[in-house]
C-alpha beads as a LAMMPS data file, in Angstrom:
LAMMPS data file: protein, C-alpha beads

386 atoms
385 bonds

1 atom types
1 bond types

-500.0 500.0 xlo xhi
-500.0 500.0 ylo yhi
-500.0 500.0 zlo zhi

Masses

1 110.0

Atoms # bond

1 1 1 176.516 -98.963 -153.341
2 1 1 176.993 -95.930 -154.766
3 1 1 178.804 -93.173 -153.065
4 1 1 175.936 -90.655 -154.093
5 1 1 173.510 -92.587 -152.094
6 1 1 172.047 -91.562 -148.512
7 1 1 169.686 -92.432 -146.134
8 1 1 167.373 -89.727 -146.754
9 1 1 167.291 -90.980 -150.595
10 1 1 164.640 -93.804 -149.505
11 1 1 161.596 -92.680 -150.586
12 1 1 162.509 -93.573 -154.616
13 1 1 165.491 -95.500 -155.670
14 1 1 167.192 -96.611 -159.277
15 1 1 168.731 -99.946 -158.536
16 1 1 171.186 -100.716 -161.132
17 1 1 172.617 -104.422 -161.351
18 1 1 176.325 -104.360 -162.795
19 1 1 176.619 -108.170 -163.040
20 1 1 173.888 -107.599 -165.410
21 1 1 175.450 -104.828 -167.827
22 1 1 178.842 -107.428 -167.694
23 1 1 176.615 -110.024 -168.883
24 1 1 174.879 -107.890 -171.547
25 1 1 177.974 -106.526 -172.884
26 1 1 179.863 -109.966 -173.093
27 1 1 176.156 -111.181 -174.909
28 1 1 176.794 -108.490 -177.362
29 1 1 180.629 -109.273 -177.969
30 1 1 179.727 -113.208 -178.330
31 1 1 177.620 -111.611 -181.691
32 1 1 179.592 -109.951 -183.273
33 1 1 181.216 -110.534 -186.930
34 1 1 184.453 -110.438 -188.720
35 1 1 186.219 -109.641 -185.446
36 1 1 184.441 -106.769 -184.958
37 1 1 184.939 -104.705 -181.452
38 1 1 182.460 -103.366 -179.318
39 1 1 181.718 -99.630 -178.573
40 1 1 179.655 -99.217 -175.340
41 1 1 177.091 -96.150 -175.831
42 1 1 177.040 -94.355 -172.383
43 1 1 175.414 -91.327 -173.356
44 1 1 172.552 -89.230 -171.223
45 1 1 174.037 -90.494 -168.192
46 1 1 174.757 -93.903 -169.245
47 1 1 170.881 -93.696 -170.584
48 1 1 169.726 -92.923 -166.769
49 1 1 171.803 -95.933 -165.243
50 1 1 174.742 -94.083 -163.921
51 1 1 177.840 -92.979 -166.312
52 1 1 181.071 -93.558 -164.592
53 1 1 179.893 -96.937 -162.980
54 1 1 178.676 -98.057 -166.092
55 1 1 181.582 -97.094 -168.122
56 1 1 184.423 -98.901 -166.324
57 1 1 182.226 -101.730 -166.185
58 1 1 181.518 -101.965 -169.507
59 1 1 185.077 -101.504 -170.398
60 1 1 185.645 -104.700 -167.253
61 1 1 183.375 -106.953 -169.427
62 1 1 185.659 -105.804 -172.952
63 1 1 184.156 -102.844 -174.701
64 1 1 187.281 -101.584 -176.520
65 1 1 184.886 -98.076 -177.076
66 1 1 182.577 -96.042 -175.274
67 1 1 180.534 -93.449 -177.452
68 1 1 179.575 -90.297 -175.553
69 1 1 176.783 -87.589 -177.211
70 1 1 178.422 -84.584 -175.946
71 1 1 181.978 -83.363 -174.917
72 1 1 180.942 -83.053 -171.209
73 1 1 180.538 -86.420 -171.362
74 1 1 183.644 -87.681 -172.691
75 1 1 185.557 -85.139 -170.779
76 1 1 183.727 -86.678 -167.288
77 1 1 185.014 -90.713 -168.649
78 1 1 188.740 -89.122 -169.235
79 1 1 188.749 -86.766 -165.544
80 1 1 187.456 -90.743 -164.237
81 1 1 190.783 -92.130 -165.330
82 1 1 189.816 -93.890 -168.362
83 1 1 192.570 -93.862 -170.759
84 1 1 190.910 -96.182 -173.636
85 1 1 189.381 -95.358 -177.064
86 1 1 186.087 -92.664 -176.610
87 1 1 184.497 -91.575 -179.754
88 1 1 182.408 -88.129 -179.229
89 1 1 180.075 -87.166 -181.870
90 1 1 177.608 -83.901 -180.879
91 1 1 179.643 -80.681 -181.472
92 1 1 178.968 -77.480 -182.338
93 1 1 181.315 -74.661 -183.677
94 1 1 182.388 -73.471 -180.270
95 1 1 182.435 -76.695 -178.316
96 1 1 185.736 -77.478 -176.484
97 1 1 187.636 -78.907 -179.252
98 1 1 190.893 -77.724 -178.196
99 1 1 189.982 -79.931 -174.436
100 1 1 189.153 -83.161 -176.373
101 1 1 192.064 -83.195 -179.024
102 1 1 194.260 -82.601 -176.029
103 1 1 192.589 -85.318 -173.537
104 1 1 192.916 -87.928 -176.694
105 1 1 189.016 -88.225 -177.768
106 1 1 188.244 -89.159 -181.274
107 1 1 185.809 -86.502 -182.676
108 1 1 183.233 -86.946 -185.331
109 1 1 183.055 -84.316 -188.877
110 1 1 180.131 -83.853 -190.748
111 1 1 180.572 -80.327 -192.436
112 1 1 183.947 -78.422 -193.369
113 1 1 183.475 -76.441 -190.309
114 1 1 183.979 -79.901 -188.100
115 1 1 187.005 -80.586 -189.861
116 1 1 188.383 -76.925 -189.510
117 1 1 187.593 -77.126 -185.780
118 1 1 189.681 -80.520 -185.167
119 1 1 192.701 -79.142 -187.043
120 1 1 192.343 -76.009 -185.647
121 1 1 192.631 -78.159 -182.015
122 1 1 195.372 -80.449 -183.322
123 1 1 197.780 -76.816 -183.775
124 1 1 196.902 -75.531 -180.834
125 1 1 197.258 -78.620 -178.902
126 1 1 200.444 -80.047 -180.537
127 1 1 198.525 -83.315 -181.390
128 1 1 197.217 -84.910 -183.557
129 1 1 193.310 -84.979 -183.733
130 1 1 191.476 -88.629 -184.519
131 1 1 188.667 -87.446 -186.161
132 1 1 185.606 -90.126 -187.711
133 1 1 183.863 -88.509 -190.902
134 1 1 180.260 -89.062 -190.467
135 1 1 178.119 -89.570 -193.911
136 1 1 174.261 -89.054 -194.071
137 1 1 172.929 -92.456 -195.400
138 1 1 169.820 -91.651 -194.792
139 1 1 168.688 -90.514 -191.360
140 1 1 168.982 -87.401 -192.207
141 1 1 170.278 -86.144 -188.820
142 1 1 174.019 -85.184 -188.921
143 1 1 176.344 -86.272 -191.244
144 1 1 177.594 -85.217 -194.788
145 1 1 175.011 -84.929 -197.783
146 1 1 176.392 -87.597 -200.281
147 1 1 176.683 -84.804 -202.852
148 1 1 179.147 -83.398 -200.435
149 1 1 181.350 -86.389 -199.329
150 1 1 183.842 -86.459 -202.611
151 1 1 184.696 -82.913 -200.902
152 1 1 185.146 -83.686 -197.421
153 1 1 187.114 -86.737 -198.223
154 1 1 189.626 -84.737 -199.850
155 1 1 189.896 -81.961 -197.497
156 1 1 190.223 -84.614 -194.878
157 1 1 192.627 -86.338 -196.871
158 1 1 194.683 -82.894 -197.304
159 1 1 194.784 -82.054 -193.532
160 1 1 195.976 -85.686 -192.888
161 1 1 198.995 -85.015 -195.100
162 1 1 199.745 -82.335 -193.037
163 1 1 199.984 -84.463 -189.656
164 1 1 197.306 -81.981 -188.440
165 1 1 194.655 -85.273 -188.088
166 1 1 194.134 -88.505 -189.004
167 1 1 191.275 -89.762 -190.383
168 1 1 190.130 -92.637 -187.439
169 1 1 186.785 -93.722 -188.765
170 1 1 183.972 -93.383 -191.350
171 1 1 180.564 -93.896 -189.790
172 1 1 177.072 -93.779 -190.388
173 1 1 173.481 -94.359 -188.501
174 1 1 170.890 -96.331 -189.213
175 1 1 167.342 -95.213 -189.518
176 1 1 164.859 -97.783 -189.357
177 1 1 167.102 -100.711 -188.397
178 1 1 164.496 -101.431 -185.228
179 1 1 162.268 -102.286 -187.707
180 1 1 162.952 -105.625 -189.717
181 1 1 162.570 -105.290 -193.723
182 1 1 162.576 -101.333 -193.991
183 1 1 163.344 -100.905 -197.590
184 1 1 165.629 -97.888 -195.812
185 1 1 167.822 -100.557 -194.278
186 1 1 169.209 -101.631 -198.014
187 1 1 169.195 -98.379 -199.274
188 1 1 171.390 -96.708 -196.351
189 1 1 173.605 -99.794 -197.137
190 1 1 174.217 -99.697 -200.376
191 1 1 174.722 -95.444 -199.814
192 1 1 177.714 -96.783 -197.146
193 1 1 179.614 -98.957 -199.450
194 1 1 179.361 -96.167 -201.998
195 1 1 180.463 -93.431 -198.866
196 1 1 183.285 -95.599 -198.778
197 1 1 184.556 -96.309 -201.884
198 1 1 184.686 -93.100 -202.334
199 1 1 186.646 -92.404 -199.222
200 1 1 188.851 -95.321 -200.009
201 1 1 189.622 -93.277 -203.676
202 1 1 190.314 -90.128 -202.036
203 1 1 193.252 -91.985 -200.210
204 1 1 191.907 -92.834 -196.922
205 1 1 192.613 -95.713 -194.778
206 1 1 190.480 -95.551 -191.600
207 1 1 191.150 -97.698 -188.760
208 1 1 187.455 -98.418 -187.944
209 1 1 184.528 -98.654 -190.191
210 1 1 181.160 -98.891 -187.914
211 1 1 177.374 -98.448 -188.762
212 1 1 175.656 -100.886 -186.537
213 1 1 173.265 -100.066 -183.753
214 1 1 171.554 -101.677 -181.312
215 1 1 169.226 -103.169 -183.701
216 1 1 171.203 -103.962 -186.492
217 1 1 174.401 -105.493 -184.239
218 1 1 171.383 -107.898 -183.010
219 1 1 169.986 -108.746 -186.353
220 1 1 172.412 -107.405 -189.168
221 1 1 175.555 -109.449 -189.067
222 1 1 176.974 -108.018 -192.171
223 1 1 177.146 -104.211 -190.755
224 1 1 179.259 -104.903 -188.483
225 1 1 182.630 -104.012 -189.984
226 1 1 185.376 -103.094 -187.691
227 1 1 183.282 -101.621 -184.705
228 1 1 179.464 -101.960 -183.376
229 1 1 178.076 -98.798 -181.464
230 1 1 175.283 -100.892 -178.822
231 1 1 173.699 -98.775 -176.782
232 1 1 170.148 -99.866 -175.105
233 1 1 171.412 -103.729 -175.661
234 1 1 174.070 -102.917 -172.809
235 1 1 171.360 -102.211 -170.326
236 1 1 169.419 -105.011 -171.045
237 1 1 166.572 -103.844 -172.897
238 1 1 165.624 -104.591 -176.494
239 1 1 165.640 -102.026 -179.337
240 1 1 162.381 -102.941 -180.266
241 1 1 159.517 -105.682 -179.805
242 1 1 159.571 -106.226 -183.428
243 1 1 163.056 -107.694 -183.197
244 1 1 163.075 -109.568 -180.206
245 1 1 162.672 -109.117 -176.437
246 1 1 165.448 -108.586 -174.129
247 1 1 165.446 -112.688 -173.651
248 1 1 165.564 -113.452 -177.053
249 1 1 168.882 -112.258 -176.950
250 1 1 169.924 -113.111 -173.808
251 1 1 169.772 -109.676 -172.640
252 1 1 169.034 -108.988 -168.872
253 1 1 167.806 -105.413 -167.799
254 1 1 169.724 -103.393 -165.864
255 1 1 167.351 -100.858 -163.893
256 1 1 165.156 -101.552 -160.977
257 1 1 163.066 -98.519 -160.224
258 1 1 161.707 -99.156 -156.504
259 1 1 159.564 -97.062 -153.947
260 1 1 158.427 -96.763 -150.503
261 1 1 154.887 -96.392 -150.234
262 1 1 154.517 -92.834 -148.255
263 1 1 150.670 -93.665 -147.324
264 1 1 147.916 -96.026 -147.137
265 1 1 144.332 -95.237 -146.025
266 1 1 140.540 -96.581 -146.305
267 1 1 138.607 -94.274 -148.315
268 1 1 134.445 -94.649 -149.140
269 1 1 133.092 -95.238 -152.571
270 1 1 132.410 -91.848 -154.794
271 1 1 136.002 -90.492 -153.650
272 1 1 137.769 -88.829 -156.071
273 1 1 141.980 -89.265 -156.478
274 1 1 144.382 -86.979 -157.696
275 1 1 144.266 -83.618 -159.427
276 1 1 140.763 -83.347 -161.874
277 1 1 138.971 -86.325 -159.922
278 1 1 140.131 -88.622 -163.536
279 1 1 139.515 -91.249 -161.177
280 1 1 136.474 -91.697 -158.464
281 1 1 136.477 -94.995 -156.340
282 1 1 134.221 -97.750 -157.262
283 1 1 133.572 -98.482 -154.009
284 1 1 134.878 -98.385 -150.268
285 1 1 138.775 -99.134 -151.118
286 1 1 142.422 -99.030 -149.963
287 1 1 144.550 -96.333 -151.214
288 1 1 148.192 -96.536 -151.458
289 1 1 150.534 -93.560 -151.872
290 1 1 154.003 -93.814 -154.083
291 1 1 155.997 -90.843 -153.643
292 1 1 157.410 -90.232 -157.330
293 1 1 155.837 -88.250 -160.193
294 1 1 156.967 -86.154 -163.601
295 1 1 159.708 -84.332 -161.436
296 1 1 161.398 -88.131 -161.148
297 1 1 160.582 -88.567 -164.873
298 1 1 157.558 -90.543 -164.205
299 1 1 155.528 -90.058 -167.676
300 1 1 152.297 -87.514 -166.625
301 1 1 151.154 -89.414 -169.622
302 1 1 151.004 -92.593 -167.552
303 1 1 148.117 -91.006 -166.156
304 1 1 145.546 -94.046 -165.258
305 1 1 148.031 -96.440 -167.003
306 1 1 151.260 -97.210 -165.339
307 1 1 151.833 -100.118 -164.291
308 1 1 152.895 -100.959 -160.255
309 1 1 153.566 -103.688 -158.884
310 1 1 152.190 -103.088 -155.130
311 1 1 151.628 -106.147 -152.076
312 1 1 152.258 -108.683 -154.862
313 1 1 150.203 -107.637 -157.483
314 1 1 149.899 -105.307 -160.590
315 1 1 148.177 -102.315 -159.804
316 1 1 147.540 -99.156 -162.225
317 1 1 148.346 -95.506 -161.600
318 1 1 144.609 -94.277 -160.430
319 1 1 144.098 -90.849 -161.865
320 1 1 146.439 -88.362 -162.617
321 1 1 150.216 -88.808 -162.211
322 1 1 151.193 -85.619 -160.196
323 1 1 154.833 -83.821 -159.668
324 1 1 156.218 -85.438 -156.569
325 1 1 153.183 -88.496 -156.348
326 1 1 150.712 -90.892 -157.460
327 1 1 147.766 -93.134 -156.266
328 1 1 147.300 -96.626 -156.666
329 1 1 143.784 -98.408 -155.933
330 1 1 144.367 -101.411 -153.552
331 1 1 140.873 -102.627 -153.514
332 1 1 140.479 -105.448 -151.163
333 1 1 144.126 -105.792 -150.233
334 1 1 146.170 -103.846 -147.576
335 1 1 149.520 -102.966 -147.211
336 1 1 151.919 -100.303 -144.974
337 1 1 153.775 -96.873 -145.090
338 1 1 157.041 -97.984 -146.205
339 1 1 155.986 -101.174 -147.710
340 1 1 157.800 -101.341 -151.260
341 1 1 156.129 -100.733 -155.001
342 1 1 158.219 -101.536 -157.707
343 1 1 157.737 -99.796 -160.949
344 1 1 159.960 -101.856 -163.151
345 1 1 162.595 -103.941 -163.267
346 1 1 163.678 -107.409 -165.164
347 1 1 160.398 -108.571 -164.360
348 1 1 161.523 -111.973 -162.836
349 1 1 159.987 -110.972 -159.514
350 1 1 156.516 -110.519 -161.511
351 1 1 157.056 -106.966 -161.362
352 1 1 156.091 -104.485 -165.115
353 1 1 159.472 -103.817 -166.794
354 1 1 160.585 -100.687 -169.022
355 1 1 158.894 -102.133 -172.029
356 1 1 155.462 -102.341 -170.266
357 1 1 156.008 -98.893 -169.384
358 1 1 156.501 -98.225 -172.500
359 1 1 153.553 -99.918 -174.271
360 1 1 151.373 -98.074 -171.693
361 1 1 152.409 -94.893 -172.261
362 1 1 153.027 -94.956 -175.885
363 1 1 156.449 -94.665 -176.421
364 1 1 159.541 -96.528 -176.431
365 1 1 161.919 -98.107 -173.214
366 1 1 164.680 -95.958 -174.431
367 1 1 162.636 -93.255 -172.968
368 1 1 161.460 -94.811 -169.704
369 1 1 164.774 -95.640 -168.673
370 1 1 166.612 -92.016 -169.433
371 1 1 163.666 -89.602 -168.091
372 1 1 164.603 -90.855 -164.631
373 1 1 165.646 -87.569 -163.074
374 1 1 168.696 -86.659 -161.246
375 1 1 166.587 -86.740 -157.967
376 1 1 166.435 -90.374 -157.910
377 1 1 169.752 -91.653 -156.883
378 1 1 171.108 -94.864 -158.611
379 1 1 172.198 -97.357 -156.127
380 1 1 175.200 -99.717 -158.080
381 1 1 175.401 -102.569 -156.954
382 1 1 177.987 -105.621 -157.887
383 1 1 180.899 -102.993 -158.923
384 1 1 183.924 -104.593 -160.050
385 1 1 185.772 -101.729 -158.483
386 1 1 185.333 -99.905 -155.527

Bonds

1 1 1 2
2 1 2 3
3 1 3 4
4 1 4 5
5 1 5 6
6 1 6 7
7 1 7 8
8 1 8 9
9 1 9 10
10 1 10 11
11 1 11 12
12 1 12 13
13 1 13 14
14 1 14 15
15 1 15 16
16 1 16 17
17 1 17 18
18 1 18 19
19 1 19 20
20 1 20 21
21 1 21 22
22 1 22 23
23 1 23 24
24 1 24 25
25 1 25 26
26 1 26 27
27 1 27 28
28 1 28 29
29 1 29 30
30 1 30 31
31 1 31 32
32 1 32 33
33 1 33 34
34 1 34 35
35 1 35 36
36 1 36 37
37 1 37 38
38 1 38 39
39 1 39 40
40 1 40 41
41 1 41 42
42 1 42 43
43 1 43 44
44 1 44 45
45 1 45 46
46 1 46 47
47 1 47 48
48 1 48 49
49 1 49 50
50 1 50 51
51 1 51 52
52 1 52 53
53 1 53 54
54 1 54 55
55 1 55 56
56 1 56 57
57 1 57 58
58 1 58 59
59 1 59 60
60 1 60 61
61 1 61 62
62 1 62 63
63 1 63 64
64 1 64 65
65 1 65 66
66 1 66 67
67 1 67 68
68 1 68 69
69 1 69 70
70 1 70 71
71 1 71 72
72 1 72 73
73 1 73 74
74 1 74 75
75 1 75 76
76 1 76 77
77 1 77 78
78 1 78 79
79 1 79 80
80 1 80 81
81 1 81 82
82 1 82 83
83 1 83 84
84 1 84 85
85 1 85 86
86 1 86 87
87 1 87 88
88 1 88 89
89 1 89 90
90 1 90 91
91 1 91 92
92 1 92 93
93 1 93 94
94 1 94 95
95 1 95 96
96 1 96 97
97 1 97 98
98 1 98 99
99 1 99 100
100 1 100 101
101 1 101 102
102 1 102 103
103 1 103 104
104 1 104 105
105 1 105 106
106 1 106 107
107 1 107 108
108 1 108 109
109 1 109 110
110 1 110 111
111 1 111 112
112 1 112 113
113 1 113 114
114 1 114 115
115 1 115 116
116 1 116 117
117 1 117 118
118 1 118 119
119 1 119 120
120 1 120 121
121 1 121 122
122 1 122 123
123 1 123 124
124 1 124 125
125 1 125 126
126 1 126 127
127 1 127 128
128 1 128 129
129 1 129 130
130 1 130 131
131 1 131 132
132 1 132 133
133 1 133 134
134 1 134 135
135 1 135 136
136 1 136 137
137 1 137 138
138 1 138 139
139 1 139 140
140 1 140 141
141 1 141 142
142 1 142 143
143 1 143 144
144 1 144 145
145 1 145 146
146 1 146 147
147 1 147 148
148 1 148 149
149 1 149 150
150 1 150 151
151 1 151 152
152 1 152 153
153 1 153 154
154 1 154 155
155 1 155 156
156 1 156 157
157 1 157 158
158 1 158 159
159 1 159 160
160 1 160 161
161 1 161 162
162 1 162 163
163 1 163 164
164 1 164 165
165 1 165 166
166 1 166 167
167 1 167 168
168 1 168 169
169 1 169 170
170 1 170 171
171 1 171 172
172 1 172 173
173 1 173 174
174 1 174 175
175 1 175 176
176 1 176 177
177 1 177 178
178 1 178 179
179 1 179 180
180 1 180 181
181 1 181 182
182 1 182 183
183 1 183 184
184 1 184 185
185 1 185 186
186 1 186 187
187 1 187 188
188 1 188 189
189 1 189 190
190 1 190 191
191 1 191 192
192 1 192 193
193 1 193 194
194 1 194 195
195 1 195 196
196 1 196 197
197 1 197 198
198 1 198 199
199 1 199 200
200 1 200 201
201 1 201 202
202 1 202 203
203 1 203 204
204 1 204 205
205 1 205 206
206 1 206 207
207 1 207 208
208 1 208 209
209 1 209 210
210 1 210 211
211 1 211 212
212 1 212 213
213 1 213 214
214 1 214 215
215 1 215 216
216 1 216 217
217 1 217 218
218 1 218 219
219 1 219 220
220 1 220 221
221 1 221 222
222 1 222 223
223 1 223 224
224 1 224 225
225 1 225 226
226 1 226 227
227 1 227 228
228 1 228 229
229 1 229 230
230 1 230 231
231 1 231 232
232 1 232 233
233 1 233 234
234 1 234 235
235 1 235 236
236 1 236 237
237 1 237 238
238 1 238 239
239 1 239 240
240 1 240 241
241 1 241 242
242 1 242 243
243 1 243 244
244 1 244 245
245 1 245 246
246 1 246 247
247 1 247 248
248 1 248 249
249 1 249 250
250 1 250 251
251 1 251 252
252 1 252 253
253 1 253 254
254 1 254 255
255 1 255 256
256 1 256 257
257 1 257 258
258 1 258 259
259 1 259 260
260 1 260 261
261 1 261 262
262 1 262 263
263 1 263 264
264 1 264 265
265 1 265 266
266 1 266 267
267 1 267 268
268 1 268 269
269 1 269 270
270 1 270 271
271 1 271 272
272 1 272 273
273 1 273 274
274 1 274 275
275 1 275 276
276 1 276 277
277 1 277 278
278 1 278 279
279 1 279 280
280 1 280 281
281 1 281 282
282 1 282 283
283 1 283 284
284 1 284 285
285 1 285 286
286 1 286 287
287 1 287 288
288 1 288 289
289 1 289 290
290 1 290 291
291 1 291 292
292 1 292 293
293 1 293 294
294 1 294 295
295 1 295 296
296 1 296 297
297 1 297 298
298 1 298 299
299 1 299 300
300 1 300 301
301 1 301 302
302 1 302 303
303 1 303 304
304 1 304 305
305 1 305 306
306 1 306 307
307 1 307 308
308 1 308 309
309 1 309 310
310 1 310 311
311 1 311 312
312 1 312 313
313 1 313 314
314 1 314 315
315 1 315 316
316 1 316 317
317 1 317 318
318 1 318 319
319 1 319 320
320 1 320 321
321 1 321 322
322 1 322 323
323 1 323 324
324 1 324 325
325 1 325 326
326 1 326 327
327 1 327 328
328 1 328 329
329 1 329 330
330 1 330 331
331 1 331 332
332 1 332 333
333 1 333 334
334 1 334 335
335 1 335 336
336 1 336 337
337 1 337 338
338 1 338 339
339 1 339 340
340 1 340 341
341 1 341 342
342 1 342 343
343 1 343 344
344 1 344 345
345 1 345 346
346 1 346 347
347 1 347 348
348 1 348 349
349 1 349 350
350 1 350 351
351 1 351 352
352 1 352 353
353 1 353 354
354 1 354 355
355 1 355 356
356 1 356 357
357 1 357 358
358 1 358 359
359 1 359 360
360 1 360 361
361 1 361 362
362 1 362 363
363 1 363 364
364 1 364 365
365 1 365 366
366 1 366 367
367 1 367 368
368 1 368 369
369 1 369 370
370 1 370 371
371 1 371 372
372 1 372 373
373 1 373 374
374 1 374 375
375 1 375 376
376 1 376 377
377 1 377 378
378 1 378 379
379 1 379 380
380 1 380 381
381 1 381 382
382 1 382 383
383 1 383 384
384 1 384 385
385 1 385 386
């Protein structure tokens, strides 16, 4: 278990299965390409499942990367003891470049000002800064403007000569890779040969070319280059339904979110639940109480939709999903305080999983999983080390 976890933590727990993230991560590497390594995403708190435990785990089952958003986050993996290869890509002029050159992250440049910060780093640190030149295929998030990328290359080139960096990696993102037979998926592409034949002209010789996704390391053999960035994939769950389900590819969610019903009582017909009365008994029923709500990152839009499993059945949220709590309608069936509802899990147990979540509330498991709040404490279990 985790260390984090006590017995007052009960009411609402995040069970996260390790075995399974080894498994998913050695699925992953068994796909890959060209002899292509694996970069394990653990961003947003390993997306909800726990960052530290999930790191060294993924790096047990052989990801030669993790990928952090934000410099917190690669700072937390290095103060953990992990010594291997962590690419960080989120900055902003004043983040603590100096702290990452000097703890041996590999940054990511879009923009001059990127660059300037990383050399700046490498002279005050002494060392040299890896630093991954990002080029805007397409998504139109961060990353150069193509019209800008001769430049860059050749600035980047000109501070390598100078031992200040060295160029590490070119990289992209896909946009619409999730969705099979996007006419963007060719286009961004063809834009990432071109970002690197260009990069290749300007002198450049990175050690790792990557592009790939989730989606496209599942469906798009020939973007995998040197490196694969898989992030959802490692926790089990599928990019999208369009390309496959988590069993498809032999994928095995990671998160079990479980409860212990706070209250169950008979109420008449006519009675209204929740805040606004969305939802008025039918008749003379059994009401069961699940302490979690939107302060746990339970979606308030799963309002009369959620799915519970509750005394071996599927039940749905009944009326409004509140802060702390919501309400399921029994109906004919009983159950006890303390008696357990499981939101989601694998769904081998019959129980909803992320992706039902998901299709409920309109959105996608990516955000189900990582809007579980810091009040909910993840319990790890199956940790190679203790």
């Amino acid at each position: 278990m985790n260390e984090h976890t006590t017995e007052e933590s009960g009411r609402l727990r995040a069970h996260i299965d390790l075995p399974a993230l080894r498994a998913n991560v050695r699925a992953l590497r068994e796909r890959l390409t060209g002899g292509a390594a694996l970069m394990a995403v653990v961003k947003a708190d390993a997306y909800g499942h726990g960052l530290l435990p999930c790191a060294r785990e993924a790096r047990a089952a052989g990801a030669a990367w993790l990928g952090a958003a934000t410099p917190e986050e690669a700072l937390a993996l290095r103060a953990d003891g992990d010594t291997g290869r962590v690419l960080c890509w989120l900055w902003t002029p004043n983040g603590p470049w100096r702290g990452a050159v000097a703890q041996d992250i590999d940054v990511s440049a879009s923009a001059p000002w990127a660059l300037d910060a990383a050399v700046a780093a490498a002279h005050a640190t002494g060392r040299t800064a890896r630093v991954h030149l990002k080029i805007d295929t397409g998504l139109g998030r961060s990353g150069c403007a193509p019209r800008d990328w001769p430049a860059l290359c050749a600035a980047a080139r000109a501070a390598e000569a100078t031992g200040a960096i060295t160029v590490a990696g070119l990289w992209s993102h896909f946009a619409c890779a999730d969705e099979p037979g996007h006419p963007s998926i060719a286009a961004q592409q063809t834009a990432f040969t071109e970002a690197l034949e260009i990069a290749d002209r300007a002198g450049l010789r990175p050690e790792v070319r990557h592009f790939a996704n989730s989606p496209a390391t599942l469906t798009l053999p020939a973007t995998h280059y040197d490196l694969v960035r898989t992030g959802i994939s490692v926790y089990g769950l599928s990019p999208s339904p369009e390309i496959g389900t988590s069993e498809d590819f032999g994928l095995r969610p990671v998160m079990t979110l479980r409860a212990a019903l706070a209250g169950v009582k008979r109420v008449p017909g006519g009675h209204g639940v929740s805040y606004g009365h969305q939802y008025t008994t039918p008749g003379e029923t059994t009401l069961a109480l699940v302490p979690a709500g939107y302060a746990d990152g339970i979606p308030r839009h799963a309002s009369g939709s959620g799915p519970v499993l509750v005394a071996g059945k599927w039940r749905t949220i009944a009326g409004r999903v509140a802060m702390d709590q919501f309400v399921v309608d029994l109906g004919g069936d009983t159950a006890e305080a303390g008696d357990e509802a499981v939101l989601f899990g694998p769904g081998d147990r019959g129980e909803p999983t992320a992706e039902d979540w998901a299709r409920a509330t309109g959105t996608i498991g990516y955000e189900i999983v990582t809007r579980v709040g810091h009040r909910v404490p993840r319990v790890h279990h199956g940790e190679t080390r203790t």
